[in-house]
DOSE-134833 format. One record per residue (C-alpha): residue in three letters; chain; x, y, z. Coordinates in pm, whole numbers, plus 50000, padded with zeros to 5 digits. Example, Ala and Ser with C-alpha at 12.3 -4.5 7.8 and 13.67 -1.06 7.14 Angstrom:
BEGIN
   aa  ch     xx     yy     zz
  ala   A  51230  49550  50780
  ser   A  51367  49894  50714
END
This chain:
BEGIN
   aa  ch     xx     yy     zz
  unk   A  33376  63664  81114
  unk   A  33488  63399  81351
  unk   A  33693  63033  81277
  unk   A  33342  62896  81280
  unk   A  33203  63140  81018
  unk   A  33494  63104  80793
  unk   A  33465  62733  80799
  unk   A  33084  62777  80723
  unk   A  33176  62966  80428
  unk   A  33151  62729  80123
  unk   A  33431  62809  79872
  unk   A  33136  62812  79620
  unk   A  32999  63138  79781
  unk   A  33373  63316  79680
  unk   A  33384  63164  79351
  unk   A  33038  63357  79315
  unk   A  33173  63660  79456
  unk   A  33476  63618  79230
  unk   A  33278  63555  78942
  unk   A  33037  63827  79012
  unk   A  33320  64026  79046
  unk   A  33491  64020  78681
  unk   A  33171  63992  78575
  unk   A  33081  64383  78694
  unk   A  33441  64413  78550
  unk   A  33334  64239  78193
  unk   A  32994  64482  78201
  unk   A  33209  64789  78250
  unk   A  33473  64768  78002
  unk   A  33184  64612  77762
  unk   A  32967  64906  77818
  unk   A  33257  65214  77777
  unk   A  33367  65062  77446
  unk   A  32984  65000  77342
  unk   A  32849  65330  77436
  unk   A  33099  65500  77311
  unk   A  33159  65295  76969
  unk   A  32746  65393  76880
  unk   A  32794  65739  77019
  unk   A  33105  65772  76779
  unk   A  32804  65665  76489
  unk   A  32533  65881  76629
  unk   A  32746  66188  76654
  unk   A  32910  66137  76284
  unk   A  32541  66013  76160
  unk   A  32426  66342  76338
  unk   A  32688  66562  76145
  unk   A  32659  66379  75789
  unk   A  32265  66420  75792
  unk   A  32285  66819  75878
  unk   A  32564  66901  75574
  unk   A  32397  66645  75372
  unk   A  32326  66922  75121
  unk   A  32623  67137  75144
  unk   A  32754  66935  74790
  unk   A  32402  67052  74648
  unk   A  32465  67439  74782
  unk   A  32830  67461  74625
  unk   A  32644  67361  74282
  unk   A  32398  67582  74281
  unk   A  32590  67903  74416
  unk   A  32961  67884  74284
  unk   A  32888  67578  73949
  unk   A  32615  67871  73866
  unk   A  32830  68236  73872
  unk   A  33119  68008  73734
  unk   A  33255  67689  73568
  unk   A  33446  67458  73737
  unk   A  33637  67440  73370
  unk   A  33862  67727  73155
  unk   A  33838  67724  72849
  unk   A  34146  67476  72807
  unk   A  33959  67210  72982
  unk   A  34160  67261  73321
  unk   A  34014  67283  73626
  unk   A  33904  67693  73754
  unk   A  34198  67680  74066
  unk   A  34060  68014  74200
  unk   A  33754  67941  74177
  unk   A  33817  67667  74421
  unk   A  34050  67854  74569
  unk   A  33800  68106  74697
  unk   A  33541  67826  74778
  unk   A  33778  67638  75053
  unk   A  33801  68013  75218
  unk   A  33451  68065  75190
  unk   A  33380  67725  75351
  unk   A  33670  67716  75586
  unk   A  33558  68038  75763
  unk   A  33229  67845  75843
  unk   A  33368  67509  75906
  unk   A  33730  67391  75849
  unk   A  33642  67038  75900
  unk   A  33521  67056  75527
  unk   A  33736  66949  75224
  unk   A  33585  66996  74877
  unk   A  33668  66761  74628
  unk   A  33578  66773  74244
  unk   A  33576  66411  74022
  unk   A  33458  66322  73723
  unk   A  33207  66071  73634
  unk   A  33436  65752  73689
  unk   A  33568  65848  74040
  unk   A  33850  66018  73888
  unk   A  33926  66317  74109
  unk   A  34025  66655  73917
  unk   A  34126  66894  74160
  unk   A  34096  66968  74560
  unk   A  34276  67247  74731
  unk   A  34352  67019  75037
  unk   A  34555  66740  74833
  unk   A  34804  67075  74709
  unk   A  34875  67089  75092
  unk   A  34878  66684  75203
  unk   A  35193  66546  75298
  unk   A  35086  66211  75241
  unk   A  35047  66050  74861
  unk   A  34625  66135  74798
  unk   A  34430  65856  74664
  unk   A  34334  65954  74258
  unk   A  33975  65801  74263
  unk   A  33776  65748  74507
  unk   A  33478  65446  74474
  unk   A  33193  65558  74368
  unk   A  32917  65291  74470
  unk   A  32897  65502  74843
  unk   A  32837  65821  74647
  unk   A  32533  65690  74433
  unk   A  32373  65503  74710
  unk   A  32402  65846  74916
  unk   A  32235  66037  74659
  unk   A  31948  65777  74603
  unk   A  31892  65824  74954
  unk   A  31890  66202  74964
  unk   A  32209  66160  75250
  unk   A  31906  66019  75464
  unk   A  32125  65714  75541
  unk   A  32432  65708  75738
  unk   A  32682  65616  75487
  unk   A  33094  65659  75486
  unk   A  33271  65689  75167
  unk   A  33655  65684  75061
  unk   A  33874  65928  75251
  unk   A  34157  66058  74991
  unk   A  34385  66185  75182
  unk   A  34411  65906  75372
  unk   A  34314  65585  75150
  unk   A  34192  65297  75302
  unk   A  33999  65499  75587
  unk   A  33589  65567  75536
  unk   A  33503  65939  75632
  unk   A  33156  66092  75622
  unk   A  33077  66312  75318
  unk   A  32817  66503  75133
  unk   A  32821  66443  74757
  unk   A  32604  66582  74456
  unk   A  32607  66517  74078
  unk   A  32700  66814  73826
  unk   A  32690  66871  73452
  unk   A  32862  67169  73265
  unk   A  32967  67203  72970
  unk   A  32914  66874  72854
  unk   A  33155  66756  73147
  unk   A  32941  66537  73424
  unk   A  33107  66423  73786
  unk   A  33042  66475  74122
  unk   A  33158  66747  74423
  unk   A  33252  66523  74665
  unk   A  33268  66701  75065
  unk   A  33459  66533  75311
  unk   A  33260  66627  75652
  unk   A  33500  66538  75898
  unk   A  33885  66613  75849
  unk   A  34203  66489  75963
  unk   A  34215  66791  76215
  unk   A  33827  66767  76297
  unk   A  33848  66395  76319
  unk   A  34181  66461  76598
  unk   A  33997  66712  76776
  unk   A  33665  66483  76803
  unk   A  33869  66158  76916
  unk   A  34060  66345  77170
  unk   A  33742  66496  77326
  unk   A  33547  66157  77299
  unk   A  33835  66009  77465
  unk   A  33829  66246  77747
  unk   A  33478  66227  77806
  unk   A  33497  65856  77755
  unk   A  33756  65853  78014
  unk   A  33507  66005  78277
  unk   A  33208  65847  78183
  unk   A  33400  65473  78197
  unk   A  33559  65543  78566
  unk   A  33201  65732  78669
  unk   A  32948  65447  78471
  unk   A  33184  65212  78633
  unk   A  33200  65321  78963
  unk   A  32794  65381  78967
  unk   A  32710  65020  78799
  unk   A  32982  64820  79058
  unk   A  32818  64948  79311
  unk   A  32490  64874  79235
  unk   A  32591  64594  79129
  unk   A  32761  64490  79434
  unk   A  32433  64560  79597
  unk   A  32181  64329  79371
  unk   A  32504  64092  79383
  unk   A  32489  64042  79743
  unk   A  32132  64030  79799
  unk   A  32140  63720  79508
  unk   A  32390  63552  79668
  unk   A  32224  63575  79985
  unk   A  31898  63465  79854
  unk   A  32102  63208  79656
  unk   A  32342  63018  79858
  unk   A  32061  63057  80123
  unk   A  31924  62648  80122
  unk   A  32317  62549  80044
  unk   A  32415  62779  80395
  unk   A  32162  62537  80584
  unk   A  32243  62215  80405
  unk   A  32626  62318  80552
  unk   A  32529  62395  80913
  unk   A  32302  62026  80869
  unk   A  32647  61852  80757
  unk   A  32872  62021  81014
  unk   A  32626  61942  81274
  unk   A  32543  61559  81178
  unk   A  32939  61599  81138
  unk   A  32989  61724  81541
  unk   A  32760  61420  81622
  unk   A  32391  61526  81583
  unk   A  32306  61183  81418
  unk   A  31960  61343  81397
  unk   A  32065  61595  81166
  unk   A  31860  61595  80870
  unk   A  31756  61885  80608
  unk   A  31390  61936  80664
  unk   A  31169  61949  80283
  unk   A  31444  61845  80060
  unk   A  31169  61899  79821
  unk   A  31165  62265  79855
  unk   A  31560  62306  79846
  unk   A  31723  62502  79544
  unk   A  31899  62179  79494
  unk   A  31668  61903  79583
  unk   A  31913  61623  79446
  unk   A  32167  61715  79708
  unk   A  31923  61760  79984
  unk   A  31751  61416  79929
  unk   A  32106  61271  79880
  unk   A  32222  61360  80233
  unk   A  31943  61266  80382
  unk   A  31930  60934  80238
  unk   A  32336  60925  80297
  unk   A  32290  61037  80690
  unk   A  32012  60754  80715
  unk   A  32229  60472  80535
  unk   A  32534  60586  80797
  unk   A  32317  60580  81153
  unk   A  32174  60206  80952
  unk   A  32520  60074  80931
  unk   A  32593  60224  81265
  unk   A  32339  60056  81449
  unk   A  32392  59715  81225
  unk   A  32712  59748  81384
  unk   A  32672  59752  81693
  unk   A  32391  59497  81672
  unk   A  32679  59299  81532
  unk   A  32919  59345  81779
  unk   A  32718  59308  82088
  unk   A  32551  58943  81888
  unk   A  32959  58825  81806
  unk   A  33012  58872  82186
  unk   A  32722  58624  82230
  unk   A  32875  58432  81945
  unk   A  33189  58442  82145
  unk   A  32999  58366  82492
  unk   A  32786  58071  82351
  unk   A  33092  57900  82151
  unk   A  33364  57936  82459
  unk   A  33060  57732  82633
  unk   A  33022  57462  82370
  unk   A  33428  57384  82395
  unk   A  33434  57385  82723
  unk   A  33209  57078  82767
  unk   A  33360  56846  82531
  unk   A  33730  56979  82658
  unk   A  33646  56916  83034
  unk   A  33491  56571  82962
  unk   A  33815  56485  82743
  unk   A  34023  56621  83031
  unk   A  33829  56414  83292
  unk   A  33866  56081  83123
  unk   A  34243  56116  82960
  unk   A  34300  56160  83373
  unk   A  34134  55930  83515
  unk   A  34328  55653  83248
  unk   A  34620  55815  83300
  unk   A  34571  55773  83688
  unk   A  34415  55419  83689
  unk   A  34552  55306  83389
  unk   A  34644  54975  83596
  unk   A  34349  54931  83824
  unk   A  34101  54946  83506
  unk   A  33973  54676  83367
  unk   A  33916  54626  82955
  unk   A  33581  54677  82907
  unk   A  33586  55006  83142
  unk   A  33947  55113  82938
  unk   A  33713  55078  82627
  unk   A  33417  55270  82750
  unk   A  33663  55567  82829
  unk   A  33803  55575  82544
  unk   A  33479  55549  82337
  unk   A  33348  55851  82524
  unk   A  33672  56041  82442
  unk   A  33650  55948  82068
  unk   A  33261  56099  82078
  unk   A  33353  56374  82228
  unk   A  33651  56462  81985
  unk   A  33390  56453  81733
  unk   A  33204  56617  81886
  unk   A  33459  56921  81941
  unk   A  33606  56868  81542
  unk   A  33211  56890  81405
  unk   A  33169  57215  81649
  unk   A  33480  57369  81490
  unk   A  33380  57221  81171
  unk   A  33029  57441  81213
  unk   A  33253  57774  81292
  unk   A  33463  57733  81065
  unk   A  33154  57697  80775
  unk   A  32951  57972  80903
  unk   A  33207  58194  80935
  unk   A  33263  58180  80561
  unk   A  32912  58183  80519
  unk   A  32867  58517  80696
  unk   A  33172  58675  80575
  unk   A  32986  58585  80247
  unk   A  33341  58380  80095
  unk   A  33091  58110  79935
  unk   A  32995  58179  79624
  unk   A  32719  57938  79523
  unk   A  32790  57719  79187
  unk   A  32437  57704  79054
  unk   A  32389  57376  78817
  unk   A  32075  57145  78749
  unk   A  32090  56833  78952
  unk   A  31808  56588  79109
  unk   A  31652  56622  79453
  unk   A  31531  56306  79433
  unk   A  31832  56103  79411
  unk   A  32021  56348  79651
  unk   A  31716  56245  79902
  unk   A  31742  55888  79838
  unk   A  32118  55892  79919
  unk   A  32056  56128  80239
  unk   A  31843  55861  80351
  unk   A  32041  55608  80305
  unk   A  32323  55790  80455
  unk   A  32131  55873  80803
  unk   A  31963  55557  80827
  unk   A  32208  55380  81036
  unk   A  32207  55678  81282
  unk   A  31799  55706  81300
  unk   A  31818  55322  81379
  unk   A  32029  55351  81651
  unk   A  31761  55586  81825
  unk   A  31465  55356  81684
  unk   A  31346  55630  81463
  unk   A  31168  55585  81109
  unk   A  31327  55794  80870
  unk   A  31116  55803  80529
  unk   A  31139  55975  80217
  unk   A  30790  56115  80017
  unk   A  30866  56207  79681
  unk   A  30623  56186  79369
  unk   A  30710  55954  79082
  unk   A  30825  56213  78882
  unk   A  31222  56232  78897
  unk   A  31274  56615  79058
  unk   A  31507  56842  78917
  unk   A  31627  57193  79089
  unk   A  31850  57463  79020
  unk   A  32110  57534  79229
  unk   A  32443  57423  79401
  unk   A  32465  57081  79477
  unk   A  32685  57065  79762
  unk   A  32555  57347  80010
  unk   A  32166  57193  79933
  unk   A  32351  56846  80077
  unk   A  32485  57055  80340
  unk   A  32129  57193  80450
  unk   A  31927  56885  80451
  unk   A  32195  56697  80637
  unk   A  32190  56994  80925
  unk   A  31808  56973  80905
  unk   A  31811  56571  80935
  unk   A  32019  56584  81174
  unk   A  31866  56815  81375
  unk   A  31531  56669  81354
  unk   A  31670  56323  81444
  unk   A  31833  56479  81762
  unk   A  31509  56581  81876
  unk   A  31293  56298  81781
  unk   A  31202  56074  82059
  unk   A  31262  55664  82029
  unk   A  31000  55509  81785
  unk   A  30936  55820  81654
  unk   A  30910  55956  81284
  unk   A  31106  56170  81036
  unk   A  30965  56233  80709
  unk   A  31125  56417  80414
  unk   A  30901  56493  80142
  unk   A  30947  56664  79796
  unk   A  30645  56837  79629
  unk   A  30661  57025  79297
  unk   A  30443  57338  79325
  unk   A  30443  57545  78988
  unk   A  30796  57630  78864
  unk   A  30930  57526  79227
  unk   A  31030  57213  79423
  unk   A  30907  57198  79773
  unk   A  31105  57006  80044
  unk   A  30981  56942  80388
  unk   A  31120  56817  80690
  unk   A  30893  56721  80940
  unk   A  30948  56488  81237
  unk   A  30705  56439  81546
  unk   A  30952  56543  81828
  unk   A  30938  56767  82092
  unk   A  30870  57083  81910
  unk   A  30983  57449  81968
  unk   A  30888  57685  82192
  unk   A  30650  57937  82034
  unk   A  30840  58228  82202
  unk   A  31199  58091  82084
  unk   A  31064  57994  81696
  unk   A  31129  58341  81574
  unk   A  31501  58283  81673
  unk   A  31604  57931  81604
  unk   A  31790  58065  81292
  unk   A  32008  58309  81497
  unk   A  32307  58175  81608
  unk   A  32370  58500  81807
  unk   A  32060  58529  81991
  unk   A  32094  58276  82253
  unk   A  31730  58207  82403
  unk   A  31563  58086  82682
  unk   A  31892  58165  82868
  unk   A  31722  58074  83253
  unk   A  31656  57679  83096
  unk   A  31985  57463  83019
  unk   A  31961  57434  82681
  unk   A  32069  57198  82425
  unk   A  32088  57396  82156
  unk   A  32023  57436  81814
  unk   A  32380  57449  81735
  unk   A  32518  57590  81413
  unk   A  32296  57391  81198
  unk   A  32038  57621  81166
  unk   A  32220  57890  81094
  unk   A  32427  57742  80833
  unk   A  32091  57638  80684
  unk   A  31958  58003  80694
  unk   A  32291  58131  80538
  unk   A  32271  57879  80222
  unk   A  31918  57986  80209
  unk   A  31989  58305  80115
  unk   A  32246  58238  79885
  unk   A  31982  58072  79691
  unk   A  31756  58366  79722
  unk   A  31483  58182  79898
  unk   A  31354  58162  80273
  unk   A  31321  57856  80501
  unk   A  31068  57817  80753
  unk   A  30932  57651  81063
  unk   A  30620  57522  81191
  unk   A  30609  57396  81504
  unk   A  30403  57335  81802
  unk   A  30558  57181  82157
  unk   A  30521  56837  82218
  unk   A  30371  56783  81819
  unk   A  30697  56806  81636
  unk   A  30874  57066  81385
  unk   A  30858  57088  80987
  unk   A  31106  57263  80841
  unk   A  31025  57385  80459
  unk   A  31221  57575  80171
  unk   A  31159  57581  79807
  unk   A  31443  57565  79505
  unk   A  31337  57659  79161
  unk   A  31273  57347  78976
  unk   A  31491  57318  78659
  unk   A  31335  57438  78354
  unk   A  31428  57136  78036
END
């Protein structure tokens, strides 16, 4: 596997493989000590249910030729004596056991032997239930040579001479119970390594075919992401739908279409600020020559000038510092605007009286060109909902916009309207009109159109307009047709008593 595999290699796919791994490990070990925990029970289930009568058989061939009892009440010793031989030379896992009816036990020949301290009853609840059952039921009862163990066992009820108990048989013995662990441990021991090594391996098999099959959509999803990574901006993975993980599919894609978005916004943006940057070093250069030119020539014929010509030049320098400080004025606004540093300060407030004084305001100015400027409202007093100040700002960039472009003895009309829960205003004026093919950009500052012509230009007006639009979540348009004049019309919620 190469640098370029590796890297392809999620780090989920070896968490699998380790988890797959101690999982196989987990099955194993859970498997040896299962198997051979019931095979333990099967085998010991096996041997109780094939002696189950041996209890029965000592009853009925030694209790029958001769009591258990002497005639002193003590227990018959030889007789026992010869019954552990008997039994021993058939199976000397057996230990024979004699109690009475309480549990009390009255003699074995094992607990003469025992080095440990025997147990002197055993319970017997185990017994009973194993002779209800006729020993058909795996069952374990007390062990008395070693108490607090459970050993397998045979047991039947007697009565003789009066005297009623039970011969209790221990099945499995200290010595048989050794001998049995050691060789289940043994064959454990093989079965575990050879159970093991048989289910890893098919395990390993199945394991690597699943994660294969698996990590198959999340292997392509990682060659899509290194690839849109390495530059393929058309990178995409194709039916998200149909992925293992959908959510993640349909995530990058959307992600990898958001990122080429912003990319291309970006350099929309960049190439329409170097227009920005293009347009605006014009603008200042006009107003800076012409303030150049004329602070020379009265610094060069400051004594040759007469008063009224002194007067003129220094009238034309004044306009044309205000015309420079409104210019940088305009930048300095939009550029707030667009870096979106206004936050409008929404309030009630009338549109009428705001009108009124707008009016009033540009009056002087639209009488200087011979222009009516008029004001249609309805009787009604007009209230809106929004912020005061940048409103103001946008119908004095529309008025004076539309006064700039109105022709002597010509007419500007602002008119409010209310339509449903909204406040109409219009700005229309009977000037020269807009170019059908430059309407769609008179907004855009950056799109500077109609480049062959010499332009006046819409300025910054506009697009401070546009900008404050927005903030207010509503959209400004234009109808206009050359030569007939321009209407410019927004609508601001109307303010709700």
């Amino acid at each position: 596997m190469d640098q370029k595999d590796k890297a392809l290699t999620p780090k989920l796919v070896k968490k699998l493989w380790l988890a797959f791994i101690l999982l196989i490990l987990l099955m194993g070990t859970s498997y040896i000590f299962i198997t051979g925990y019931y095979a333990n029970k099967y085998n010991q289930a096996t041997i109780q249910q094939v002696n189950a009568n041996v209890a029965n058989h000592v009853i009925q061939e030694k209790f029958a030729n001769a009591s258990p009892f002497l005639e002193d009440g003590s227990v018959n010793k030889p007789l026992f004596g010869d019954l552990m031989h008997d039994m021993m030379a058939v199976n000397r896992s057996i230990e024979v056991y004699l109690l009475d009816d309480v549990g009390e036990i009255l003699y074995s020949v094992v607990l003469d032997h025992s080095d440990n301290a025997p147990a002197k009853s055993v319970t017997l609840e185990p017994i009973k239930k194993f002779i209800e059952n006729k020993g058909n039921s795996y069952i374990e009862g007390d062990d008395p040579r070693n108490p607090g163990e459970q050993k397998i066992f045979s047991a039947a009820p007697y009565e003789v001479d009066s005297r009623k108990g039970y011969v209790y048989v221990i099945l499995a013995s200290a010595e048989f119970q050794h001998i049995s662990n050691s060789l289940l441990g043994s064959y454990f021991k093989q079965l575990g390594v050879g159970a093991t090594l048989l289910t890893m391996f098919f395990t390993a098999i199945i394991g690597l075919l699943s994660i294969w099959f698996l990590t198959k959509n999340l292997r392509l999803i990682t060659g899509t992401v290194r690839r849109f990574q390495e530059g393929d901006l058309e990178a995409r993975i194709e039916n998200p739908e149909d992925s293992d993980i959908e959510v993640f599919a349909h995530s990058f894609n959307e992600m990898a279409d958001t990122i080429v978005d912003n990319m291309e916004k970006m350099k929309s943006v960049d190439l329409l600020r170097r227009e920005l940057i293009a347009n605006v070093s014009h603008d200042l250069r006009t107003p800076l020559a012409i303030l150049k030119g004329y602070i020379e020539t009265l610094q060069i014929k400051k004594d040759t000038l007469s008063e009224v010509e002194t007067d003129e030049y220094l009238q034309i320098t004044h306009d044309n510092v205000d015309k420079l400080s409104n210019l940088i004025n305009q930048l300095f606004e939009y550029s707030k605007l667009e870096a979106e540093q206004v936050t409008p300060v929404k309030e009630p407030f009338s549109i009428t009286e705001l009108s009124h004084d707008l009016i009033a305001k540009f009056n002087v100015l639209a009488q200087k060109k011979e222009i009516k400027l008029e004001l249609e409202n309805p009787k009604e007093n007009c209230m809106v909902f929004a912020d005061v100040s940048l409103v103001e700002r946008a119908l004095q960039n529309l008025i004076e916009n539309a006064i700039k472009y109105t022709n002597p003895h010509g007419l500007v009309t602002l008119s409010l309207n209310k339509i449903g829960k909204n406040i109409e205003i219009n700005l229309t004026d009977n000037g020269a009109g807009i170019p059908l093919n430059e309407q769609p950009f008179i907004f855009d500052r950056y799109k500077q159109v109609n480049k062959s012509a010499k332009k006046q230009g819409y300025g910054l007006g506009l697009a401070i307009v546009k900008k404050i639009m927005d903030l207010h979540d509503t959209t400004i348009t234009v109808l206009s047709k050359p030569k007939e004049g321009s209407s410019f019309v927004f609508n601001l919620p109307a303010y709700q008593f």
